[in-house]
Backbone bond lengths (Angstrom), bond angles and torsions (degrees), N, CA, C in turn:
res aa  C-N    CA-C-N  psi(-1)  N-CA   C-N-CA  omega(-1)  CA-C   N-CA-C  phi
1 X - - - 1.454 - - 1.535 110.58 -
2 X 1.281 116.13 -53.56 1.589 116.86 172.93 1.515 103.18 -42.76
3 X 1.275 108.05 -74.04 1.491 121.30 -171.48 1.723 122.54 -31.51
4 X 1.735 105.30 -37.49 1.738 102.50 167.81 1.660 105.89 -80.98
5 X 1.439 120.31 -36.42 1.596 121.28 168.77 1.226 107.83 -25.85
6 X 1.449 115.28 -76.21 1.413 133.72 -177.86 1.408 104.44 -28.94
7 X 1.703 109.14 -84.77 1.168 118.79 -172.57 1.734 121.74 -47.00
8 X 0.874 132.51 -36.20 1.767 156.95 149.39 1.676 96.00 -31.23
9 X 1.320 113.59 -71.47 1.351 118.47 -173.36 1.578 104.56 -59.07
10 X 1.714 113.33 -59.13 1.466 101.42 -179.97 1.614 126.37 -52.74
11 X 1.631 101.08 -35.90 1.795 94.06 164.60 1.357 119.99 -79.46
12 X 1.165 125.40 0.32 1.668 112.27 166.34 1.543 115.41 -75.15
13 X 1.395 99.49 -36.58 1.465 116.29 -174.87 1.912 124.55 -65.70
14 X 1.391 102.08 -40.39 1.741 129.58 156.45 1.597 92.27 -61.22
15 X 1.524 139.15 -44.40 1.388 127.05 -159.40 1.427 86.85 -80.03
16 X 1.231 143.17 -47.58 1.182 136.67 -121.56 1.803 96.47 -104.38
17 X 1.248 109.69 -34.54 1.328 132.57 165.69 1.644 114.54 -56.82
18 X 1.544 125.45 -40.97 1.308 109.07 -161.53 1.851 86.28 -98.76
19 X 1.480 109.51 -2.24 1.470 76.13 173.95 1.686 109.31 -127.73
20 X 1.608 104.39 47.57 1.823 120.29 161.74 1.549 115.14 -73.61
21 X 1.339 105.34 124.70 1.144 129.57 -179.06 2.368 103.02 -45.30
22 X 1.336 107.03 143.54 1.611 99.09 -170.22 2.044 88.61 -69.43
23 X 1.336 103.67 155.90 0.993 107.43 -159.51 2.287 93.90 -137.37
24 X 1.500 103.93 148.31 1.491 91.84 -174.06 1.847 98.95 -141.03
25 X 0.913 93.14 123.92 1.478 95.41 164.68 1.476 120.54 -81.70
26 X 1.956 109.48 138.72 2.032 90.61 -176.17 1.473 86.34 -141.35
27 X 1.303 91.23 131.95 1.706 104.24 -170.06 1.359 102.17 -109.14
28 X 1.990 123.63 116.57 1.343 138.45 179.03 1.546 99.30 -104.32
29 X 1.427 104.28 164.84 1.268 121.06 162.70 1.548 114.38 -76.46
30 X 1.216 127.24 5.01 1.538 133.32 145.59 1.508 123.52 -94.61
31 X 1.401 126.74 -15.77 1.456 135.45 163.11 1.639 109.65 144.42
32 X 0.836 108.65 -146.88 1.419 121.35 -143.81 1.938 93.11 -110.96
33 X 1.796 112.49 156.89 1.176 104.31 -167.50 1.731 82.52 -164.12
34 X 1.450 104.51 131.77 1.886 111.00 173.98 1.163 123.04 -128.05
35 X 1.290 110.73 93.40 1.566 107.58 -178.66 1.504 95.41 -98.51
36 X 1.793 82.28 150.78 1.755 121.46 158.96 1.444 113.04 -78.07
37 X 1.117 119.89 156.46 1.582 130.03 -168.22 1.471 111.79 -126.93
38 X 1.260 130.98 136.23 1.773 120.05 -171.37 1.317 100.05 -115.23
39 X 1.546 137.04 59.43 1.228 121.30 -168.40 1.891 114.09 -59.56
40 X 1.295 96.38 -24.83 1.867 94.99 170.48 1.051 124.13 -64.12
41 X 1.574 118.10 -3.42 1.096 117.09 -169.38 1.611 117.44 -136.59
42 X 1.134 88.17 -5.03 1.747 95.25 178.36 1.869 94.05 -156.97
43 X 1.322 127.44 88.87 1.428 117.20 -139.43 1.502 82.20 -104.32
44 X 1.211 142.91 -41.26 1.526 141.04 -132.22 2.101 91.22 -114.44
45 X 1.010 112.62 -27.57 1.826 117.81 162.12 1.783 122.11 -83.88
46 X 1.090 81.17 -14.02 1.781 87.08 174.10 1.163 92.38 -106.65
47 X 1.542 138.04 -41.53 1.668 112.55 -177.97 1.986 107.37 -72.00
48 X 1.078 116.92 -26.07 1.715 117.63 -176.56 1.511 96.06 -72.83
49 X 1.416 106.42 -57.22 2.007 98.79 -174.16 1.982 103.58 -52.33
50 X 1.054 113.36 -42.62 1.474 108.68 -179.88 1.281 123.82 -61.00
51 X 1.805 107.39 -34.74 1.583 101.79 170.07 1.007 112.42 -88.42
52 X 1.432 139.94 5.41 1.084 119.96 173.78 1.862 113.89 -99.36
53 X 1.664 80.10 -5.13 2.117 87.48 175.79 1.686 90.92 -78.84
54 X 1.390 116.08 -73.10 1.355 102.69 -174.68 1.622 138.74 -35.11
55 X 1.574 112.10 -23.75 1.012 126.72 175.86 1.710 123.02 -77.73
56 X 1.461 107.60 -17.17 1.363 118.04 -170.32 1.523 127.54 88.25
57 X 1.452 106.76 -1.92 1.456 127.86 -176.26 1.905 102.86 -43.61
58 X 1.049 101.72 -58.68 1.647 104.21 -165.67 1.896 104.51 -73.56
59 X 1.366 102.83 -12.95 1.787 92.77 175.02 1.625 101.53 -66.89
60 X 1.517 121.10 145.13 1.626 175.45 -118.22 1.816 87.83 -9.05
61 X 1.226 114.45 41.26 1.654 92.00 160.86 1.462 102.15 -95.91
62 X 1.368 95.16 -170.53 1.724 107.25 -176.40 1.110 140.95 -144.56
63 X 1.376 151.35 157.29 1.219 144.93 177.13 1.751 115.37 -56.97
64 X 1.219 119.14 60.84 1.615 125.46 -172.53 1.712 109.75 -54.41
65 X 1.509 132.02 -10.62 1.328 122.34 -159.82 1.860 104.26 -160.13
66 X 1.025 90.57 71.40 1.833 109.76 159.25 1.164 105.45 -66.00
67 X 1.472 111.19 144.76 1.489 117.55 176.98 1.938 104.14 -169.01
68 X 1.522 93.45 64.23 1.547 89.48 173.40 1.450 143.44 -20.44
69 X 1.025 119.97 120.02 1.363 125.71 -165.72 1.605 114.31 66.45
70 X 1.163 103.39 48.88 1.783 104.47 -167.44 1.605 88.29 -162.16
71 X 1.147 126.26 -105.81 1.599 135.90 -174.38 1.676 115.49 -163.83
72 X 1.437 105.93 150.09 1.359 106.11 156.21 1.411 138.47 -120.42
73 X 1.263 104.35 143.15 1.724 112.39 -153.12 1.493 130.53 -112.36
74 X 1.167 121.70 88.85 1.374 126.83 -170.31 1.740 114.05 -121.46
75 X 1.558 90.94 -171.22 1.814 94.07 174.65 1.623 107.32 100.53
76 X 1.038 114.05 12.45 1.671 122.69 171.57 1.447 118.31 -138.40
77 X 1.171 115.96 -10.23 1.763 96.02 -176.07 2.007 104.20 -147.38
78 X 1.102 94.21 175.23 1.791 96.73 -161.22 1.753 97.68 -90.59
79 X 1.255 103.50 -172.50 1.407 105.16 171.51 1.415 124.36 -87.95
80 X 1.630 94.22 8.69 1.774 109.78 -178.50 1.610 94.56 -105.36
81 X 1.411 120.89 11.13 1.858 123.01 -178.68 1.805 99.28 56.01
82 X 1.223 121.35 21.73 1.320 112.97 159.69 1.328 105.60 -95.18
83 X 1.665 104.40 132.21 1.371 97.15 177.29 1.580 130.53 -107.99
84 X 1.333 102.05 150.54 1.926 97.65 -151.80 1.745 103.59 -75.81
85 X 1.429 115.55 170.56 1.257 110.23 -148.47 1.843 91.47 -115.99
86 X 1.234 104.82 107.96 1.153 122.88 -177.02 1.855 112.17 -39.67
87 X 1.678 114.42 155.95 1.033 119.70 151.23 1.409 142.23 -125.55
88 X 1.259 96.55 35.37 1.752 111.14 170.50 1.315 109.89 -146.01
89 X 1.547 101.66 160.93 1.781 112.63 -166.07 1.616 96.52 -78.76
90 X 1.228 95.19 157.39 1.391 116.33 165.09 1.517 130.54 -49.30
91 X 1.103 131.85 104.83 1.300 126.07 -165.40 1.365 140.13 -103.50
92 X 1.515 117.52 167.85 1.945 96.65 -155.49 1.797 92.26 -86.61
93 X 1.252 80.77 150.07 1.727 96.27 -176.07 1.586 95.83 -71.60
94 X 1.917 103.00 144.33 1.188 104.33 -176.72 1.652 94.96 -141.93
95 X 1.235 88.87 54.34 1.664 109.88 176.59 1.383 104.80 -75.71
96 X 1.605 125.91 -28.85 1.570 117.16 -175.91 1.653 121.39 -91.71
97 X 1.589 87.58 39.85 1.859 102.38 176.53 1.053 136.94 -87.14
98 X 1.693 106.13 -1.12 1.497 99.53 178.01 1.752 104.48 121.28
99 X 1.513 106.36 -42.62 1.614 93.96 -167.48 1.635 103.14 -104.23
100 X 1.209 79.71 152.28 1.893 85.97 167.29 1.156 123.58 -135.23
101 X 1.632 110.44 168.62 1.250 117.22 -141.18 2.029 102.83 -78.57
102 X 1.182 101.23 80.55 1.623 84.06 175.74 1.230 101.35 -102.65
103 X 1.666 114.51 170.82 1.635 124.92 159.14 1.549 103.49 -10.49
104 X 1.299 103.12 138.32 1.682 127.45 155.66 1.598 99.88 84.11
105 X 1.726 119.05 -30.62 1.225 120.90 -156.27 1.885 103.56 -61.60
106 X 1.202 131.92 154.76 1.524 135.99 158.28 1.320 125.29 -89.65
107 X 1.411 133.49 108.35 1.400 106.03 -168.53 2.074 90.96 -132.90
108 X 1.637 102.61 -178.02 1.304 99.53 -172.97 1.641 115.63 -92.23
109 X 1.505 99.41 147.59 1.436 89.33 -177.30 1.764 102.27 -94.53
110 X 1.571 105.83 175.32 1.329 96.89 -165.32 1.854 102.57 -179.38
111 X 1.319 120.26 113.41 1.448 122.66 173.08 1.470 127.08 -50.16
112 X 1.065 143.62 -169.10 1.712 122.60 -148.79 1.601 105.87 -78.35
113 X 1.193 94.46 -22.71 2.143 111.02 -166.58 2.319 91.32 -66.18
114 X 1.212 105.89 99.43 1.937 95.15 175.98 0.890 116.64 -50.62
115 X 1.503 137.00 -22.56 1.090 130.01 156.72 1.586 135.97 -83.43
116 X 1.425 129.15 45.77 0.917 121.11 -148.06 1.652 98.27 -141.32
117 X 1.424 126.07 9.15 1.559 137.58 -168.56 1.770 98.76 -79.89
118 X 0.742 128.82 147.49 1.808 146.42 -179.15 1.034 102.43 -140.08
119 X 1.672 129.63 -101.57 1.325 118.56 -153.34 1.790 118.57 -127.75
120 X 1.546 87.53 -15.36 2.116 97.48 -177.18 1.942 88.41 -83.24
121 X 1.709 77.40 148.70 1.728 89.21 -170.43 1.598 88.27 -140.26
122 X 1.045 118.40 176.14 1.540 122.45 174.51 1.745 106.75 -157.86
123 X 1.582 126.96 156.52 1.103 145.05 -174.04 0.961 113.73 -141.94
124 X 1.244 106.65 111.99 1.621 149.35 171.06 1.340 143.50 -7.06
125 X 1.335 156.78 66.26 1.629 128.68 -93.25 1.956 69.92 -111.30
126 X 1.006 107.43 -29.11 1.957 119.73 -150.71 1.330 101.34 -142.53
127 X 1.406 105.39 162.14 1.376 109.84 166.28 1.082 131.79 -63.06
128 X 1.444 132.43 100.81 1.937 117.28 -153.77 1.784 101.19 -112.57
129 X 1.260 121.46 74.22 1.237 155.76 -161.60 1.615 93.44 -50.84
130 X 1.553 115.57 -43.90 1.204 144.69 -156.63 1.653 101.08 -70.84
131 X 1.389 122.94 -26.17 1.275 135.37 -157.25 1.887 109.99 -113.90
132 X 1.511 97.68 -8.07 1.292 101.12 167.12 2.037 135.96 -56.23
133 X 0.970 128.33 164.19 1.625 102.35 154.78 1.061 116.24 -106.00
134 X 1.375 105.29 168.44 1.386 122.98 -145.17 1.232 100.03 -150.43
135 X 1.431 123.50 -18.90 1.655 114.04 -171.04 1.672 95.77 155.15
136 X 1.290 97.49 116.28 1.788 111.22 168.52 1.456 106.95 -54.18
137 X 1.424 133.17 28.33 1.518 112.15 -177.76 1.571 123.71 -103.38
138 X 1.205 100.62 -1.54 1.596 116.74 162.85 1.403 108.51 -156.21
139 X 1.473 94.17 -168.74 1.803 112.57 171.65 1.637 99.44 -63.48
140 X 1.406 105.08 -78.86 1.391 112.23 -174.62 1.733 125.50 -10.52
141 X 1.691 100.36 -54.68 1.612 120.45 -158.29 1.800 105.41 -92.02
142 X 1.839 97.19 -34.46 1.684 90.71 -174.21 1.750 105.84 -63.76
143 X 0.925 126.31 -25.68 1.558 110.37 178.64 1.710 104.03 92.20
144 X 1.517 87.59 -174.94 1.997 108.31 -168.75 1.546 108.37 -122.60
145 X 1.475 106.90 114.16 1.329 108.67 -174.82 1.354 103.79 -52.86
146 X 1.390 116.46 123.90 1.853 113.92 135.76 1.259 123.40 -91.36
147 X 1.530 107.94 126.09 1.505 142.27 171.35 1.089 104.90 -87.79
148 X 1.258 147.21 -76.78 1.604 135.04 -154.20 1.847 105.59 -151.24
149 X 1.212 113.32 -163.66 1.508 108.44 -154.33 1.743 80.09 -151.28
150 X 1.362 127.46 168.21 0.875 158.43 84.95 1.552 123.13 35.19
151 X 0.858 152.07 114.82 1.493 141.58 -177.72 1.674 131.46 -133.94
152 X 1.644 85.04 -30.79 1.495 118.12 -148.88 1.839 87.04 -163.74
153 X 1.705 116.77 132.85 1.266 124.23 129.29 1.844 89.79 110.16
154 X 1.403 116.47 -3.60 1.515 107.95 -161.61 2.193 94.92 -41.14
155 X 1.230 110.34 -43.63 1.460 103.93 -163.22 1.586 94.95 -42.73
156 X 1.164 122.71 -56.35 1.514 136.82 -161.43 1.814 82.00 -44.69
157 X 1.439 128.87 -85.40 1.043 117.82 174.20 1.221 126.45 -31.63
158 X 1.145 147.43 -50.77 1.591 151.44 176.92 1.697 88.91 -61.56
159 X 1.097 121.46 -17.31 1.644 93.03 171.45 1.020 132.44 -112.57
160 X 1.327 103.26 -23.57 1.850 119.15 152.63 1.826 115.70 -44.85
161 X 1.592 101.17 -28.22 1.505 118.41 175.58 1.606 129.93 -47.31
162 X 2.097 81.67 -40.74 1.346 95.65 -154.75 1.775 93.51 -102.11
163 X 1.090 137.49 -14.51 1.216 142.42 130.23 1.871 115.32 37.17
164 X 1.082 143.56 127.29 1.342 147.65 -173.91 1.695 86.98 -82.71
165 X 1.341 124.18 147.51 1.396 120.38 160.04 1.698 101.45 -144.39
166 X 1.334 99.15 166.41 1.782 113.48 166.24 1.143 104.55 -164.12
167 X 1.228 127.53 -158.95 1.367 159.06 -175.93 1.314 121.48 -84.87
168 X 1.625 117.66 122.80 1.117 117.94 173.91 1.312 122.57 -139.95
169 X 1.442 127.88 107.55 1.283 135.22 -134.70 1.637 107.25 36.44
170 X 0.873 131.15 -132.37 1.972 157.47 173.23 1.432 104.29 -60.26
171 X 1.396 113.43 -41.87 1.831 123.06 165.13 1.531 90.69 -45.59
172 X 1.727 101.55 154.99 1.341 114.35 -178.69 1.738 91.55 -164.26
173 X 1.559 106.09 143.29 1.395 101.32 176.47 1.660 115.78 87.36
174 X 1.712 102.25 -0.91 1.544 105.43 160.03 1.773 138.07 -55.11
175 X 0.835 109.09 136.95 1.731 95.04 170.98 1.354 102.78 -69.40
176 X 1.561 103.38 135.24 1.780 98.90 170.73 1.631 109.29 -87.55
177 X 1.145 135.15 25.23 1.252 140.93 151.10 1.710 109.03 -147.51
178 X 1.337 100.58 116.65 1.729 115.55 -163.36 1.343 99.44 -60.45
179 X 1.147 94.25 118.70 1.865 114.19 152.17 1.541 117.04 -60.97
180 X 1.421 127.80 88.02 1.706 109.72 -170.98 1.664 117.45 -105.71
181 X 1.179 118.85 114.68 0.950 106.52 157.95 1.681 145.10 -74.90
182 X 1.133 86.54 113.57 1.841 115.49 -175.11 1.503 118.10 -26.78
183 X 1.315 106.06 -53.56 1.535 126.63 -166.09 1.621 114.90 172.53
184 X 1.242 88.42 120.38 1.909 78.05 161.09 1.951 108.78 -120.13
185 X 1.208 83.00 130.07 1.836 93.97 -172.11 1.680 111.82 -118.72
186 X 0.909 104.45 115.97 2.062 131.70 176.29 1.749 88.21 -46.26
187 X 1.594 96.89 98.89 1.349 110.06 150.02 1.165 115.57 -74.23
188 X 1.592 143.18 -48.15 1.131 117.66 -177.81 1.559 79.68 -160.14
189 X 2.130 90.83 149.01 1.452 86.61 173.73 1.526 133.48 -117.41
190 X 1.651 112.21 21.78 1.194 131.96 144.25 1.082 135.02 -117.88
């Protein structure tokens, strides 16, 4: 009787395993941070954020745009605020998927054009209700894809939060001592 228990338990565990969300570890000079990935749900931003983890893209950029109680926003520029020159196209916003942007969630950042997000992403300090979609009829209304959430490390975020910031050139909302993230490396990709 133990012996089918066991075995029962070990195949739930193989079941439960082949169908885990891809998962990424991102290592800052403030600690450690684990997001979950929704490729069912945002399929074509979870495959670009992944190649660009595998590729090394996000090693020594940084969190360029703290904004307490709002989100923080990195994954495009160095600790010199030059920002590195991406290698993937611009992608269609897949903000009308279902999730929204609450606390912990990751979603893409992106200039007024909705289709216009590449590789800076930001995570969620609050529920930013405001950032949801609402209607493909402009920038304003299409909203901010969420890709993945939080899993592991939110403190690390709550402290990256609390962060000193100012001005740097026209940038505003910088840390005046760079937050860098180290590496983020694909723990697993189902």
């Amino acid at each position: 009787m133990f012996k089918k228990i066991s075995l029962l338990a070990a195949g739930l565990l193989v079941s439960v395993a082949a169908w885990a969300a891809p998962t990424v570890e991102m290592t800052t000079n403030l600690g450690k941070i684990t997001l979950e990935l929704f490729p069912d749900k945002a399929p074509k931003t979870v495959e670009m954020f992944l190649y660009n983890a595998k590729h090394g893209f996000y090693e020594a950029t940084i969190f360029h745009r703290v904004i307490d109680g709002f989100m923080i926003q990195g994954g495009g520029f160095n600790s010199s605020m030059e920002e590195k020159k991406t290698r993937t196209p611009a992608l269609p916003n897949e903000a009308n998927n279902g999730l929204t942007n609450d606390r912990g969630t990751v979603a893409m950042a992106r200039t007024q054009d909705p289709h216009s997000a590449r590789v800076q992403f930001f995570i969620n300090l609050k529920d930013n209700t405001f950032l949801n979609h609402r209607s493909p009829a402009d920038g304003r209304t299409w909203g901010y894809a969420v890709f993945g959430k939080v899993v592991q490390g939110m403190d690390v975020v709550d402290k990256i939060a609390k962060v000193p910031t100012g001005n740097f050139g026209y940038y505003e909302n910088v840390p005046t001592t760079p937050v860098v993230i180290q590496d983020v490396k694909v723990i697993s990709e189902k």
